[in-house]
DRENTOR-556969 format. One record per residue: residue number from 1; residue in three letters; x, y, z of N, C-alpha, C in turn. Coordinates in Angstrom, 2 decimals. Layout:
{kedo NUM ALA {X Y Z} {X Y Z} {X Y Z}}
...
END
This chain:
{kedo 1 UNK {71.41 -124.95 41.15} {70.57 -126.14 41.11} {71.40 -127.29 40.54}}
{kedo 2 UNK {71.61 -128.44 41.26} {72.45 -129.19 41.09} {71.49 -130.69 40.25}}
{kedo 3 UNK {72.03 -131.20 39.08} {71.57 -132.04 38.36} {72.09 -132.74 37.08}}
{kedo 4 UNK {71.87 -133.66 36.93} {72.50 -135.07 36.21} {71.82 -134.94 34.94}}
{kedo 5 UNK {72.56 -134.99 33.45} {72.43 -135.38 32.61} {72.52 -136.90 32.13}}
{kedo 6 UNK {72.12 -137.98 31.62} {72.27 -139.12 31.44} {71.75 -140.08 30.98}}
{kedo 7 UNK {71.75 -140.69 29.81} {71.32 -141.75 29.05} {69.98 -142.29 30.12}}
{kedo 8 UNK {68.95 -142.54 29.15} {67.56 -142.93 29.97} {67.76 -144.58 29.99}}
{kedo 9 UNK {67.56 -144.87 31.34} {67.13 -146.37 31.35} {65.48 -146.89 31.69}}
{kedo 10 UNK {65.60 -148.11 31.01} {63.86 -148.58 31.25} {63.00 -148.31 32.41}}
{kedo 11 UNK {63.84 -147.63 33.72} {63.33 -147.88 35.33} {62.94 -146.14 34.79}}
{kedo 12 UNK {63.36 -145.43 34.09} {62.90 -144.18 34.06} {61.45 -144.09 32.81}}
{kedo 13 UNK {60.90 -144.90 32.43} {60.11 -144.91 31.31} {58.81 -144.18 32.21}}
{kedo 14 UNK {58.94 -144.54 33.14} {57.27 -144.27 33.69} {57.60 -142.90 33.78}}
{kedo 15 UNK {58.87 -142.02 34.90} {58.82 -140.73 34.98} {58.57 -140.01 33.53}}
{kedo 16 UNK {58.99 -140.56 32.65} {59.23 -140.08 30.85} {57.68 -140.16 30.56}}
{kedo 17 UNK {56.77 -140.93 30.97} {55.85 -140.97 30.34} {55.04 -139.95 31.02}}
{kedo 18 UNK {54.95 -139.50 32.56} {54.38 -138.57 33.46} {55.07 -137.11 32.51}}
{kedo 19 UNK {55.95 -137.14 32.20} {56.40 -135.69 31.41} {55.97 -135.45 30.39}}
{kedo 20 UNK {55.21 -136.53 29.50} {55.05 -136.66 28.56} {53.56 -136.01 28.43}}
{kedo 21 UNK {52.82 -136.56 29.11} {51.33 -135.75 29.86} {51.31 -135.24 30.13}}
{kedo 22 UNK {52.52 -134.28 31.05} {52.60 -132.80 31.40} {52.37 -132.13 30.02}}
{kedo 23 UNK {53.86 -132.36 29.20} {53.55 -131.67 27.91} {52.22 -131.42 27.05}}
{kedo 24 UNK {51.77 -132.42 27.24} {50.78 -132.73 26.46} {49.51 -131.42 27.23}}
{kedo 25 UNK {49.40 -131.38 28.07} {48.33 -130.31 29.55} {49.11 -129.05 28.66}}
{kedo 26 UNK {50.46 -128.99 28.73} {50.64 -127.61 28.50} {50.23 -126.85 26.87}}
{kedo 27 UNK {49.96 -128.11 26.07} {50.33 -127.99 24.83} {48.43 -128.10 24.54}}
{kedo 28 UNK {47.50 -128.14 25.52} {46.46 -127.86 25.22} {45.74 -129.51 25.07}}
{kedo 29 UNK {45.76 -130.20 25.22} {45.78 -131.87 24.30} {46.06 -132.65 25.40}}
{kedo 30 UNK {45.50 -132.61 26.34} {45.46 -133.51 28.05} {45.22 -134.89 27.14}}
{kedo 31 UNK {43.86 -135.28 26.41} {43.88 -136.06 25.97} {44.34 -137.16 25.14}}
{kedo 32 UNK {45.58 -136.29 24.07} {45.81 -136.57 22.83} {46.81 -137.86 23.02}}
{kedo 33 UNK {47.69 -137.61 24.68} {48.53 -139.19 24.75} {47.79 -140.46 24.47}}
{kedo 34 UNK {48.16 -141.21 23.62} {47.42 -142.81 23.82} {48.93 -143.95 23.63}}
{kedo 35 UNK {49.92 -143.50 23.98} {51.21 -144.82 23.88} {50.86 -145.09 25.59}}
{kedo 36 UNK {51.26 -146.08 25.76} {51.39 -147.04 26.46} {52.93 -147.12 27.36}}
{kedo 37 UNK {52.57 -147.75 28.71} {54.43 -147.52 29.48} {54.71 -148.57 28.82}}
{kedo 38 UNK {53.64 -149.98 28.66} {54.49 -151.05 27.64} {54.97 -150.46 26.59}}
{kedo 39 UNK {54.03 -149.98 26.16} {55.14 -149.48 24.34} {56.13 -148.44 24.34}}
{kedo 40 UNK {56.36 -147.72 25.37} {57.42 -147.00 25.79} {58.54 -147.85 26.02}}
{kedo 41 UNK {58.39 -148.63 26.98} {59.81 -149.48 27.38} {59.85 -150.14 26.32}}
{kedo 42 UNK {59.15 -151.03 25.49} {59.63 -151.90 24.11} {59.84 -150.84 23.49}}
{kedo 43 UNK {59.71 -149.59 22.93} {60.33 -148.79 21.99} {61.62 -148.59 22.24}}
{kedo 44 UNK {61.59 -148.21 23.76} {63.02 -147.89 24.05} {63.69 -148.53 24.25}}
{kedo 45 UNK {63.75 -149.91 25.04} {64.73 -150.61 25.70} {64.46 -152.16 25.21}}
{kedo 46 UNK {63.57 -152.37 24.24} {63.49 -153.74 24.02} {64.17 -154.35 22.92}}
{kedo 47 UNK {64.54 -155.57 22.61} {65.31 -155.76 21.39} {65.38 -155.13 20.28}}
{kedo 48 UNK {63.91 -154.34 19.70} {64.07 -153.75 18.68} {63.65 -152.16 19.08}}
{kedo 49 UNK {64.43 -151.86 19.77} {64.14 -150.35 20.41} {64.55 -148.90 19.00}}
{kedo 50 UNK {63.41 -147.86 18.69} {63.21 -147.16 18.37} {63.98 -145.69 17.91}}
{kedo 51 UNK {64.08 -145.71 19.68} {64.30 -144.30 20.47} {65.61 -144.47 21.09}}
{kedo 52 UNK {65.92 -143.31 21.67} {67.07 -143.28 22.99} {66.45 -141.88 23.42}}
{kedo 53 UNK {66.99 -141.69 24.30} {66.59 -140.76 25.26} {67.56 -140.56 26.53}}
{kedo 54 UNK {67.67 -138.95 26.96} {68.22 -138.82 27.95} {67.37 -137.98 29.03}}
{kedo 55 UNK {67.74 -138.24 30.10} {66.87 -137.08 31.40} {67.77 -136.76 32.20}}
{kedo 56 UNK {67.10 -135.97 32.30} {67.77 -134.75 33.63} {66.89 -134.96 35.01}}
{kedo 57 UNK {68.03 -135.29 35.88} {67.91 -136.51 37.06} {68.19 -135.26 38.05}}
{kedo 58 UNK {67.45 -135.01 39.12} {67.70 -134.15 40.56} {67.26 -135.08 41.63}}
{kedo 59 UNK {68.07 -135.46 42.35} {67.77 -136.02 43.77} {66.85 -136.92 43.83}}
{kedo 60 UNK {67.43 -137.76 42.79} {66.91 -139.27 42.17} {65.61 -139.11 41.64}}
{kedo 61 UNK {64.73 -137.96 41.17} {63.91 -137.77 40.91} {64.05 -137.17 38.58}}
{kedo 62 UNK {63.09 -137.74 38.08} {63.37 -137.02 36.63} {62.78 -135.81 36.60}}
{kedo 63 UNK {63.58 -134.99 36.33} {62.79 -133.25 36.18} {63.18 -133.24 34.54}}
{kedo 64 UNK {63.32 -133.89 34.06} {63.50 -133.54 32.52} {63.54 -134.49 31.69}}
{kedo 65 UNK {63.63 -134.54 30.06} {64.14 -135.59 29.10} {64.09 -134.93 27.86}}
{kedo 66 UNK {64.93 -135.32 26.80} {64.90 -135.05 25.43} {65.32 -136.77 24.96}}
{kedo 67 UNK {63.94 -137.24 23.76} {63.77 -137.91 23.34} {64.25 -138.15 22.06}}
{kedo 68 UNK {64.92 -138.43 21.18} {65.16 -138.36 19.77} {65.51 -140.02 18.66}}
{kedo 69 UNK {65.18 -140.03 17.87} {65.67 -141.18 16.91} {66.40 -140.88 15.54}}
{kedo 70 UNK {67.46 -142.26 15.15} {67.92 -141.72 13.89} {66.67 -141.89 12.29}}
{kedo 71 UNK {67.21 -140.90 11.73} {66.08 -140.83 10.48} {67.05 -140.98 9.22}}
{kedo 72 UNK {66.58 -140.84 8.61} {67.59 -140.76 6.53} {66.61 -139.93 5.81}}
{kedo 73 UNK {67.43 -139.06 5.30} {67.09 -137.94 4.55} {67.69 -138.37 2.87}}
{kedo 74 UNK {66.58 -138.53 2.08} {67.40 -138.62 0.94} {68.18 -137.39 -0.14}}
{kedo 75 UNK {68.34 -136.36 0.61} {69.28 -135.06 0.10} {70.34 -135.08 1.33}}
{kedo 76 UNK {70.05 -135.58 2.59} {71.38 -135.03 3.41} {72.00 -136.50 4.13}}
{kedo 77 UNK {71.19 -138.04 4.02} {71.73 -138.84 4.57} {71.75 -139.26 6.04}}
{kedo 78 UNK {71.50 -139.80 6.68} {72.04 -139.95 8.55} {71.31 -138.10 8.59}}
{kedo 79 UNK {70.13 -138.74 9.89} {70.17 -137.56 10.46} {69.10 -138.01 11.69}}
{kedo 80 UNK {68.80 -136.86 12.30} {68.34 -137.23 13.87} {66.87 -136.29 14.14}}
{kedo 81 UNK {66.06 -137.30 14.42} {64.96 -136.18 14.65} {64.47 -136.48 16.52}}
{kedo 82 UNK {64.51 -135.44 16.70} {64.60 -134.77 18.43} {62.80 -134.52 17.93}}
{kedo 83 UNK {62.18 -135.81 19.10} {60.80 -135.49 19.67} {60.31 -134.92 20.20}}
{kedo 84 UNK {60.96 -134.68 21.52} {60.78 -133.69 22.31} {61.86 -133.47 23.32}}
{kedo 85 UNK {62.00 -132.08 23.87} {62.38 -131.87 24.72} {61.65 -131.63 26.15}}
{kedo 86 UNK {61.61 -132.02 27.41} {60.34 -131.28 27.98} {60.99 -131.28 29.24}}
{kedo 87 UNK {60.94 -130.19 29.86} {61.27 -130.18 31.26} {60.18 -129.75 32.11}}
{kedo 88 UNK {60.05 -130.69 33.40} {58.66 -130.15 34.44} {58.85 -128.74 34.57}}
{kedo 89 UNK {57.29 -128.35 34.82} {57.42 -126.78 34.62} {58.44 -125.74 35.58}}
{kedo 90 UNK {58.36 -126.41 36.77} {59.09 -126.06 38.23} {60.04 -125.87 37.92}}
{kedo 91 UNK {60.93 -126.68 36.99} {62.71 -127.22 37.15} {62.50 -126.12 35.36}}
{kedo 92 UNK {62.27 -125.83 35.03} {62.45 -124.91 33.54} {62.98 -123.31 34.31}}
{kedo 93 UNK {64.35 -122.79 33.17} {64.71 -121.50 33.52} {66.05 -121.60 34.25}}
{kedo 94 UNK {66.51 -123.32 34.21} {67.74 -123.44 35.10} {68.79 -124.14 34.23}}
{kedo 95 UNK {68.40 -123.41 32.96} {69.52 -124.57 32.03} {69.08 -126.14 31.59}}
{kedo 96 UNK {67.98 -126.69 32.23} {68.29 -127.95 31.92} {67.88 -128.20 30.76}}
{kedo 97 UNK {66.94 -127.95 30.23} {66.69 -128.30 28.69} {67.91 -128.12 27.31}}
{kedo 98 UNK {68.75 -126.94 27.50} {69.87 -125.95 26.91} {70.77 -127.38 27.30}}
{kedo 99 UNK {71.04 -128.05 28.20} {71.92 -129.08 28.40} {71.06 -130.74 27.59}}
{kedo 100 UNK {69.99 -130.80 28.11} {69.53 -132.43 27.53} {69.53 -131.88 25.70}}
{kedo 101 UNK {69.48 -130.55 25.17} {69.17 -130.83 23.94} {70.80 -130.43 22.65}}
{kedo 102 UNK {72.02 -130.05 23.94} {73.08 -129.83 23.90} {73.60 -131.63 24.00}}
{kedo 103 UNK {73.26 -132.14 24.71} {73.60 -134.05 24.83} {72.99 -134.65 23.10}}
{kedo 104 UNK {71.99 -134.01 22.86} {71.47 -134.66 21.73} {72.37 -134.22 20.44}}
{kedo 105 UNK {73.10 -133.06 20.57} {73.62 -132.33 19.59} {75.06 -133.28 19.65}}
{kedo 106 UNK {75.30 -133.89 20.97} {76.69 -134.18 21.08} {76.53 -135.44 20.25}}
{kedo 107 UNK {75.64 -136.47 20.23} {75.02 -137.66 19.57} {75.18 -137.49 18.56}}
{kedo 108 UNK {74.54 -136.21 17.64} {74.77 -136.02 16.06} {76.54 -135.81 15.50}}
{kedo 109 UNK {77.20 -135.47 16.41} {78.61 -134.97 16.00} {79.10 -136.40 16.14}}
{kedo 110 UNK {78.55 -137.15 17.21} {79.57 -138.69 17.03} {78.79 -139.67 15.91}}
{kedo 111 UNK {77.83 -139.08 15.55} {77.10 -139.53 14.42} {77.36 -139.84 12.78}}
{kedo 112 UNK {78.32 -138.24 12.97} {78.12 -137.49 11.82} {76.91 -137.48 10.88}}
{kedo 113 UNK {75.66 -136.93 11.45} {74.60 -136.72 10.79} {74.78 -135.47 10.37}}
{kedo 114 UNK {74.29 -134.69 9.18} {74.11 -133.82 8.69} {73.09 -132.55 9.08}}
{kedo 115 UNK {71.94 -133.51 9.79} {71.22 -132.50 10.25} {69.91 -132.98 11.32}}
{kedo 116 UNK {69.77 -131.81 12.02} {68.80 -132.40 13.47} {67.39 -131.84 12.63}}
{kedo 117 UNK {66.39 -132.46 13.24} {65.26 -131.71 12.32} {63.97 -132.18 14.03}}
{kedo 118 UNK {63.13 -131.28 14.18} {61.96 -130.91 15.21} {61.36 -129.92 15.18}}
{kedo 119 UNK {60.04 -130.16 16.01} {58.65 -129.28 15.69} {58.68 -128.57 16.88}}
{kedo 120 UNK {58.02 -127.50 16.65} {57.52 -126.23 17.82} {56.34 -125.71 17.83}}
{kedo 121 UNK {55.73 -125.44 18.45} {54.34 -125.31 18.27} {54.35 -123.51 17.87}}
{kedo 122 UNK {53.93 -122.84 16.79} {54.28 -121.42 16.53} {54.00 -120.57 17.79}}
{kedo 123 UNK {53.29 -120.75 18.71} {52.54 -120.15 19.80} {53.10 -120.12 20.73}}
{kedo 124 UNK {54.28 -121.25 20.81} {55.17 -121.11 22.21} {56.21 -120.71 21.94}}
{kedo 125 UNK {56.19 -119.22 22.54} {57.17 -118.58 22.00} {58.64 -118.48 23.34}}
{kedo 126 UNK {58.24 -119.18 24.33} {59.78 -119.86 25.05} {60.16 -120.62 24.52}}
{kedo 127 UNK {59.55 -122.09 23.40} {60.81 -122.75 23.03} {61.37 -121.91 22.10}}
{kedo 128 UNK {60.44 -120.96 21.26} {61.08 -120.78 20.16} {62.16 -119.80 20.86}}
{kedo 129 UNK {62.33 -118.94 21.55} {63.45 -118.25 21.80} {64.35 -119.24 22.49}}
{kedo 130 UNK {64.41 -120.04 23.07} {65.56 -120.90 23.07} {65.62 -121.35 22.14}}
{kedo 131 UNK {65.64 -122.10 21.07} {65.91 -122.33 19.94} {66.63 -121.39 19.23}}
{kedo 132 UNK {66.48 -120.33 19.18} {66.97 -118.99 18.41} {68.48 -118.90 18.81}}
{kedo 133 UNK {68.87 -119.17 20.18} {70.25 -119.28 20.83} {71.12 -120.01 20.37}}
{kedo 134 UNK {70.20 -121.18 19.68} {71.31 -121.66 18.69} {71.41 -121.87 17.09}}
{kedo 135 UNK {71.08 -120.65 16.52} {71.17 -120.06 15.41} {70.19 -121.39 14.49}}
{kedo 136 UNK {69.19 -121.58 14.88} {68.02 -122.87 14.36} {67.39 -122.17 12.98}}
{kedo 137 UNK {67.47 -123.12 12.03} {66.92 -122.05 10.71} {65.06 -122.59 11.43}}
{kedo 138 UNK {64.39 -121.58 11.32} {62.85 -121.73 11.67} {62.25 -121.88 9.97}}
{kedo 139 UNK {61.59 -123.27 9.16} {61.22 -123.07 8.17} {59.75 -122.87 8.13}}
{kedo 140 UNK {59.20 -121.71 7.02} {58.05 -121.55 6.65} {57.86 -121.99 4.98}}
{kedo 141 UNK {58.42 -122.48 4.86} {58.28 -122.87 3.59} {58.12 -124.86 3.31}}
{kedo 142 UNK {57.98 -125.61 4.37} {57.47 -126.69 4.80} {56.49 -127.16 5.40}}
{kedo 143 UNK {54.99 -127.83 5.32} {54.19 -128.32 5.77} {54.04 -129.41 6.53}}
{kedo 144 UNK {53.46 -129.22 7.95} {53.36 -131.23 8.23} {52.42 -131.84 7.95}}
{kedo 145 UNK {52.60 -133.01 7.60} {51.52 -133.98 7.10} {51.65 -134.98 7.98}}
{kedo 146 UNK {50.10 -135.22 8.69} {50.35 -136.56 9.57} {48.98 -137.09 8.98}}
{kedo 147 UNK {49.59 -138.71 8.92} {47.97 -139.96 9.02} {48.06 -140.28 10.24}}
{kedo 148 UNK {46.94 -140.59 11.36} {46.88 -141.29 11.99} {46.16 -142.55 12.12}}
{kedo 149 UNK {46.25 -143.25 12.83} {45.90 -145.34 12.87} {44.54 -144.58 12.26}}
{kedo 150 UNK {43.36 -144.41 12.73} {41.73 -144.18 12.00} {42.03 -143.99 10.30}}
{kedo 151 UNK {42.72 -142.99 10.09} {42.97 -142.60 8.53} {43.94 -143.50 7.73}}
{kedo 152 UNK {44.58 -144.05 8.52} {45.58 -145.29 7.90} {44.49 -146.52 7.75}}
{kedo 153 UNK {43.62 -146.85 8.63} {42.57 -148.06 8.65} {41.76 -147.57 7.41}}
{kedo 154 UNK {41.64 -146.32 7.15} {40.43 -146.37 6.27} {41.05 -146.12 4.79}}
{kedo 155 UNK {42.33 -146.43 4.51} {43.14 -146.47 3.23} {42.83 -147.95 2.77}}
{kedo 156 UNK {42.36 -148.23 1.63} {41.62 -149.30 1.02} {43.08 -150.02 0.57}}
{kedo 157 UNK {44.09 -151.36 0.76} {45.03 -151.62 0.03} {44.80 -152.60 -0.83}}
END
C-alpha cells in the first residue's frame, strides 16, 4: 500500500476534521465534536497557530493524521503532547499510524524535548498494543482532570 507522510496544510483541515468524527463514532461520542473547520484552520495555520500536524496522504486522498503541540513541563522542560493519532478504519493495519506517530517522535528529537505525553482510552486495546511496541511507560498512578467552557462559565472570578 503505497502512501505519503507529510506536514498538514490548511487545504487538508476539512479531511482532518472528517477523521476527527470518525474517531469520535469509534470512541462512542458521535456527538462530543464541537470545534469548528474555522477554528481548525486558525489553530493550525493562522498567525497564531496552536498545533501542527501531519497526514498520511493515498492517491490525493487523507487516510490518516497525528496531531500534536509543544507543552512545558515544570520537572522535564520542552515537551510535546500528541492529540491524536487516527487513521480511517479501512487504511489501519498497514503501518500508517506506526509511521505518522514515528514523524512526531522525529519532531521531539529535533526538539530536544524530554518527553511525549498522550491519552488512550483503557478499552482500546489496539492502540494500546501498538503503543507497547514502543516500550510506552502506561501510567496508573495519574488522573485526568478536565473543565469544560459550562464549568469554566460557572467559576465565579
Amino acid at each position: 500500500m503505497n502512501y505519503t507522510i507529510r506536514k498538514a496544510v490548511k487545504d487538508d483541515v476539512p479531511a482532518m476534521l472528517g477523521l476527527v468524527k470518525e474517531l469520535a463514532t469509534y470512541e462512542k461520542a458521535p456527538d462530543a465534536v464541537e470545534v469548528s473547520l474555522a477554528e481548525m484552520e486558525a489553530d493550525g495555520f493562522g498567525p497564531n497557530a496552536i498545533y501542527s500536524a501531519f497526514v498520511a496522504e493515498m492517491e490525493g486522498t487523507i487516510v490518516g493524521m497525528a496531531l500534536y503541540y509543544t507543552k512545558y513541563s515544570t520537572w522535564k522542560g520542552k515537551a510535546i503532547y500528541l492529540d491524536d493519532i487516527i487513521v480511517n478504519e479501512k487504511y489501519r493495519r498497514y503501518g500508517i499510524g506506526g509511521k505518522l506517530f514515528e514523524e512526531v517522535v522525529k519532531v521531539c528529537k529535533e526538539m530536544g524535548v524530554r518527553k511525549i505525553d498522550w491519552q488512550v482510552l483503557d478499552w482500546n486495546e489496539p492502540a494500546i498494543q501498538f503503543y507497547k511496541k514502543y516500550n510506552t511507560v502506561f501510567s496508573s498512578e495519574w488522573m485526568n482532570c478536565t473543565l469544560y467552557k459550562k464549568e469554566l462559565d460557572n467559576i465565579k472570578l
